[in-house]
PAZA-691953 format. One record per residue (C-alpha): residue number from 1; residue in one letter; chain; x, y, z negated. Coordinates in nm, 4 decimals, m for minus. Layout:
N
NODE	NUM	A	A	X	Y	Z
...
END
This chain:
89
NODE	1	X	A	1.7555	m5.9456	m4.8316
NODE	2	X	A	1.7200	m6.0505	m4.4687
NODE	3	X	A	1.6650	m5.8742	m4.1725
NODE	4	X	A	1.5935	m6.0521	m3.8511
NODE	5	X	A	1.6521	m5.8853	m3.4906
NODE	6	X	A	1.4416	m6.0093	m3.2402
NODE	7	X	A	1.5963	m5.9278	m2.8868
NODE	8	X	A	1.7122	m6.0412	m2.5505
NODE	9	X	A	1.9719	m5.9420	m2.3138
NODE	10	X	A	1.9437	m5.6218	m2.0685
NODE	11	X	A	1.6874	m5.4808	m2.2669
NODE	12	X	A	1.7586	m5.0766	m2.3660
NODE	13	X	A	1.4629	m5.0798	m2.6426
NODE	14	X	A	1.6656	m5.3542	m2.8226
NODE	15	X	A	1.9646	m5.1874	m2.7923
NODE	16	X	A	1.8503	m4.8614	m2.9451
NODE	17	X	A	1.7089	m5.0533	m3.2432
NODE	18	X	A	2.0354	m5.2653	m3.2971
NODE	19	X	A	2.2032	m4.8896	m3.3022
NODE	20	X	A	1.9829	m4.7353	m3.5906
NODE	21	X	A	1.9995	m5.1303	m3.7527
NODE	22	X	A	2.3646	m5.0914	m3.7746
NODE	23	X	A	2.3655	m4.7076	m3.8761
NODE	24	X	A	2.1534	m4.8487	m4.1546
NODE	25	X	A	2.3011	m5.1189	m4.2501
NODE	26	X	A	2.6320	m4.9017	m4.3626
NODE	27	X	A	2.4492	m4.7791	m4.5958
NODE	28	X	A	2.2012	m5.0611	m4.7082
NODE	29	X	A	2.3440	m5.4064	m4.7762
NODE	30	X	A	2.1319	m5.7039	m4.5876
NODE	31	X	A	2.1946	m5.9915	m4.4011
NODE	32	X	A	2.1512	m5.9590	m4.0265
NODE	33	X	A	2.0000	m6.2723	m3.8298
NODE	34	X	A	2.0233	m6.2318	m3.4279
NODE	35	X	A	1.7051	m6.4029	m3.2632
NODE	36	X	A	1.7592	m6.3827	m2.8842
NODE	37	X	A	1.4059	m6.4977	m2.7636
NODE	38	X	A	1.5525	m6.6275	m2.4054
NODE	39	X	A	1.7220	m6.8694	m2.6256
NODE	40	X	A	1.4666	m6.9778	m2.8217
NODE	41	X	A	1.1423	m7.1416	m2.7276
NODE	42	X	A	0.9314	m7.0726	m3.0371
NODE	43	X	A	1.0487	m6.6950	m3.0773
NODE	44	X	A	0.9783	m6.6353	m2.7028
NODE	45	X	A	0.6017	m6.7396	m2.6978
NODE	46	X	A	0.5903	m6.5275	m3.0681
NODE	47	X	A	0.7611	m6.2071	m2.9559
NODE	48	X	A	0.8036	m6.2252	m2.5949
NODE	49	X	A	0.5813	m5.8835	m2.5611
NODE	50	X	A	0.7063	m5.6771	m2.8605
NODE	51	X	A	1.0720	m5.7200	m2.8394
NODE	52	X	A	1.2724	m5.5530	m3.0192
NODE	53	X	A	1.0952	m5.7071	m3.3688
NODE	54	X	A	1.2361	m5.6472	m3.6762
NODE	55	X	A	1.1245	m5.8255	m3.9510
NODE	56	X	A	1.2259	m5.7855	m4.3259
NODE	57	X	A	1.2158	m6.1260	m4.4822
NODE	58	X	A	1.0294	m6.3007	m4.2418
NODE	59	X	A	0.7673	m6.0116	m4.2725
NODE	60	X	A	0.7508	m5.7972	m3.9262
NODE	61	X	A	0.8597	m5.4172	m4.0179
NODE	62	X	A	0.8816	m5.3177	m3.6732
NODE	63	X	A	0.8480	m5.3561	m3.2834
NODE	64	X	A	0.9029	m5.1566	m2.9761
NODE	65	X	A	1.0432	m4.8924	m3.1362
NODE	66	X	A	1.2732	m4.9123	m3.5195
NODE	67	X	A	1.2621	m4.5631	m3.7234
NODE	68	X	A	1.5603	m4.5180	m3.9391
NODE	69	X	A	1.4031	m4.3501	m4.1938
NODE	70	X	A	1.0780	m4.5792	m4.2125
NODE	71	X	A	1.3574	m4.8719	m4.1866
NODE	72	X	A	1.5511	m4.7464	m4.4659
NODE	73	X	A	1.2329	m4.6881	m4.6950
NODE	74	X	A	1.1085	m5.0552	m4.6339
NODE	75	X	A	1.4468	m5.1736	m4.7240
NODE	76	X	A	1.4545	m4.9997	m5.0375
NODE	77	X	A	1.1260	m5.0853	m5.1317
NODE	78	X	A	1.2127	m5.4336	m5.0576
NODE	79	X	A	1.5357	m5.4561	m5.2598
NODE	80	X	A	1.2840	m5.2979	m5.5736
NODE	81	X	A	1.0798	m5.5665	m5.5235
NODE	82	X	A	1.3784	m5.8315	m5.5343
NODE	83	X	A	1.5490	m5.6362	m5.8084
NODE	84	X	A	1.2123	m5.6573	m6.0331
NODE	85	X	A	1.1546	m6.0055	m5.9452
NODE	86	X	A	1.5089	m6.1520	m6.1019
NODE	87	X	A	1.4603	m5.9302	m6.4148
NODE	88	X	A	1.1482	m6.1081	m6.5237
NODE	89	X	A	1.2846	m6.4615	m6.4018
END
């Protein structure tokens, strides 16, 4: 499972949501990938007004603000989903 942060430097909103990402993510195993939008073209005319995103792979879970429980939830669900896809592979 993959989450992707969508961020940029200097920006407090971001750096609340990379808090509750990481309080999560000792609990919940996922890879993290670290977007800054400043440093990349496509991701800056995507996001450039709802930073901090969050998606969960590649699907947006969250912007502006990132709830740990509704975080947690989606991750769960998600890893259900994955877990139920392999068995019937």
């Amino acid at each position: 499972m993959q989450v992707t942060f969508m961020h940029k430097d200097a920006c407090t909103l971001c750096d609340e949501a990379w808090e509750t990402l990481e309080r999560v993510a000792k609990d919940i195993d996922f890879d993290v990938v670290r977007v800054n939008i400043l440093e990349d073209e496509e991701a800056y005319e995507r996001w450039w007004q709802d930073i901090p995103v969050i998606l969960i792979n590649g699907e947006e879970h969250a912007h502006w603000f990132l709830k740990e429980a509704e975080f947690r939830d989606a991750l769960l669900a998600t890893r259900e989903k994955e877990q139920a896809s392999n068995e019937t592979d």
